[in-house]
C-alpha positions in Angstrom: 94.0 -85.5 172.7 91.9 -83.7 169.5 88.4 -83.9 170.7 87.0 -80.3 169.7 85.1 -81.4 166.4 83.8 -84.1 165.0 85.3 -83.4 161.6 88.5 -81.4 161.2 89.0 -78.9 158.6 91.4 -79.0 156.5 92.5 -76.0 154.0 94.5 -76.3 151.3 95.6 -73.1 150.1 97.5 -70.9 147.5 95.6 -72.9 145.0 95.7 -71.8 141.1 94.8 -74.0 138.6 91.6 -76.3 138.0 93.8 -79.6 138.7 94.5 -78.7 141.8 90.7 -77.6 143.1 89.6 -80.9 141.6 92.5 -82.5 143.5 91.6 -81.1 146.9 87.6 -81.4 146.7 88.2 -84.7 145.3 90.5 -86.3 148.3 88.4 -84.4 150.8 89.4 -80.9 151.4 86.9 -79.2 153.7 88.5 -75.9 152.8 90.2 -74.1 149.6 91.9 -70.8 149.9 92.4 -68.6 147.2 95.4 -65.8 147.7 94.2 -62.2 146.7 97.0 -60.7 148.6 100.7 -60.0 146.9 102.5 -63.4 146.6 103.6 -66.2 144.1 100.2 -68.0 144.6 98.0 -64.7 144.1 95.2 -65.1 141.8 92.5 -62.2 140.3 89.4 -62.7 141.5 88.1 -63.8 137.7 90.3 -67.1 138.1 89.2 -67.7 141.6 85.3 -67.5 140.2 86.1 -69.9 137.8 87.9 -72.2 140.0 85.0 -71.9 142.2 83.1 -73.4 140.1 84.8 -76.8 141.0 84.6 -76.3 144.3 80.8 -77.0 145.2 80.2 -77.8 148.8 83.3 -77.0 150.2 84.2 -74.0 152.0 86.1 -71.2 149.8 88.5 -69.3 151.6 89.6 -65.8 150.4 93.0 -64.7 151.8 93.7 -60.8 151.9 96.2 -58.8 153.6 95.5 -55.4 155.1 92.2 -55.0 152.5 90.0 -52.2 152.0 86.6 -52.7 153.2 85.7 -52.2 149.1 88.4 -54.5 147.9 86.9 -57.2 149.8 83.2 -56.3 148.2 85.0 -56.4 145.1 86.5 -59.6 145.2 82.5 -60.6 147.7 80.8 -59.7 144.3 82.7 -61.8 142.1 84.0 -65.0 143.8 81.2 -66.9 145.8 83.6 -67.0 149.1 82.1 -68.6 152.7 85.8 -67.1 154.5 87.5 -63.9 154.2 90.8 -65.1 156.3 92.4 -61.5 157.1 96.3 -62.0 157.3 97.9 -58.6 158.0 98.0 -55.8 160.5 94.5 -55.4 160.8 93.1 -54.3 164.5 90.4 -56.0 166.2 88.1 -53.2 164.9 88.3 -53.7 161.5 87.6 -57.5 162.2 84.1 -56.3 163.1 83.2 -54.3 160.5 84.2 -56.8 158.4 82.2 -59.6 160.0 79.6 -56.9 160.2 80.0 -55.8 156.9 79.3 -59.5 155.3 77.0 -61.3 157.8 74.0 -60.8 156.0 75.8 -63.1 153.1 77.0 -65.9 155.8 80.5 -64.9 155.2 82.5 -65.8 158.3 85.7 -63.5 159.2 89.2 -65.6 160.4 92.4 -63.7 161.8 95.6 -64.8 161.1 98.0 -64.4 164.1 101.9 -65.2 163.3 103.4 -66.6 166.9 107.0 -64.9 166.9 109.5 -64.7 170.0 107.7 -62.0 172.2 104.1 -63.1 171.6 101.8 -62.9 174.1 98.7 -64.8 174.6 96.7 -61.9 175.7 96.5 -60.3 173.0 94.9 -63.1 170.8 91.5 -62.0 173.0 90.6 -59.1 171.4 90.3 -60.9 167.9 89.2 -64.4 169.5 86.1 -61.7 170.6 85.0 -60.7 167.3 86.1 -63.4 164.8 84.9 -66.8 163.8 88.4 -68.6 164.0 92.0 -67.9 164.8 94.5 -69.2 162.4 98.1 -69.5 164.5 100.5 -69.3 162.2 104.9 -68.8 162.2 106.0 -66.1 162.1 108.0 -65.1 159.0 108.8 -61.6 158.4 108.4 -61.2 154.6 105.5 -63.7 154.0 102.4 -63.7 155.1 101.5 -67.3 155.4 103.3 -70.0 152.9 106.8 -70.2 154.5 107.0 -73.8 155.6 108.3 -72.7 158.9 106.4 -74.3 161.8 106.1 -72.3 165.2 106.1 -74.4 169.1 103.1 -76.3 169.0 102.9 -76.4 172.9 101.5 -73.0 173.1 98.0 -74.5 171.3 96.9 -75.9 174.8 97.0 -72.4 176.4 95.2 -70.7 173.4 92.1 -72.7 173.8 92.5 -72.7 177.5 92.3 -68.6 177.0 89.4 -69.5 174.8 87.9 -71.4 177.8 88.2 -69.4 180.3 86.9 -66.2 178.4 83.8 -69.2 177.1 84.6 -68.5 173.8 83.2 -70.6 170.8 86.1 -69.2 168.2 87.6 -71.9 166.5 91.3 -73.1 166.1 93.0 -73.9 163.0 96.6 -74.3 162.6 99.1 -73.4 159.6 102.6 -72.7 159.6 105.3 -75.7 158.1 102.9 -78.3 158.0 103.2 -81.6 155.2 102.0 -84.9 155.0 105.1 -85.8 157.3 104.1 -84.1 160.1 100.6 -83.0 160.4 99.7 -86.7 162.2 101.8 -85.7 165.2 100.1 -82.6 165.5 96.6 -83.9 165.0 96.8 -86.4 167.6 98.5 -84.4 169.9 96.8 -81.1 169.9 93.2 -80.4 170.5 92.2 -78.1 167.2 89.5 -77.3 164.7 91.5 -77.3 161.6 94.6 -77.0 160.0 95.4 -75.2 157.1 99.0 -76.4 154.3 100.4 -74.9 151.6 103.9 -74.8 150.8 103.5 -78.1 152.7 102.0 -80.3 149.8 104.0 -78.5 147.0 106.6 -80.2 144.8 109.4 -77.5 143.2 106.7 -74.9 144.2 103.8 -76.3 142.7 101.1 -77.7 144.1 100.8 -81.8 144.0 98.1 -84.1 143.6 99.5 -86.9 145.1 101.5 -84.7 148.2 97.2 -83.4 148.5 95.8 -86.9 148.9 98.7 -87.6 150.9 98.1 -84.7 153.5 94.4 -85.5 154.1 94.7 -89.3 154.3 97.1 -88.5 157.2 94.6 -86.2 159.0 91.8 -88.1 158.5 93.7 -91.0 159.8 95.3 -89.5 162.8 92.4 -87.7 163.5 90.4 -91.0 163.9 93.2 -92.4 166.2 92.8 -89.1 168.6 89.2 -89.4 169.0 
């Protein structure tokens, strides 16, 4: 049962246009993400500042994918971000000098991990040791994040045992093929920090209000039940 916080995050990300910030603040979003890296929801870092500017007191997540450490104090310097949420290849090594780089600004560093057929829990340690959060995601192999494809929930239970055992406080969010139809049965089922949709509350690929309100009203709700 989903004990680990007393409120869950929830991220909705890929976001673009000022309806859809308002949308997600407005229903309760604890989270926004903003994609910087190459895909169909990227956005320059001069939108993202002034989308931002909708966004007070919620949490403003920057996605990147395989960054330089100036591309990210490029985007740092323009878009007022609490998250960088790193999504590619990067080693456990840059995840410190990233989390180095911007813990003066309270920026907190997330790692991405795609769960694919020969994953091994083992070698989520190395980043659970440096980062603030793990994101499990599915694995897709040309998109980083944004498929709609869900992974086997069952291996949650083991991750934060791992955590456990190595007395780690790194939080677990979960994204990968989640919507409004199916994020209940994971919140009530798994024991998580946050959980993170996309393509999940989109209608013919854009994002939608009332697929947003939707998405959080089930969280909240089966969040409530689990506790």
């Amino acid at each position: 049962m989903n004990g680990s916080a007393a409120q869950l995050g929830i991220k909705i990300c890929g976001l673009q246009t000022r309806e859809e910030v308002v949308a997600a603040v407005g229903e309760g979003a604890t989270h926004i993400g903003f994609m910087f890296a190459s895909s169909r929801r990227q956005v320059s870092s001069t939108v993202a500042a002034a989308l931002a500017v909708d966004a007070e007191g919620v949490d403003k997540v920057g996605v990147f994918v395989d960054p330089t450490l100036e591309e990210l104090q490029r985007v740092v310097e323009q878009v007022p971000l609490t998250v960088i949420q790193l999504h590619g290849n990067e080693t456990p090594e840059f995840c410190t000098l990233v989390r180095e780089a911007f813990a003066a600004a309270g920026i907190k560093v997330w790692k991405a991990v795609s769960v694919q057929d020969d994953f091994h829990l083992e070698e989520l340690l190395p980043y659970a040791k440096v980062v603030d959060s793990v994101l499990v995601d599915a694995y897709h192999p040309d998109q980083r994040g944004g498929s709609g494809q869900t992974f086997g929930w069952e291996i949650l239970p083991e991750i934060q045992r791992l955590f456990d055992k190595h007395q780690l406080a790194t939080e677990l969010w979960v994204a990968g093929g989640l919507d409004p139809e199916n994020v209940g049965e994971l919140v009530r089922g798994y024991s998580l920090h946050g959980v993170d949709v996309s393509s999940g509350v989109e209608i013919e690929r854009s994002k939608s209000p009332e697929r947003i309100r939707d998405f959080i009203n089930e969280v909240k709700r089966s969040h409530a039940l689990s506790r």
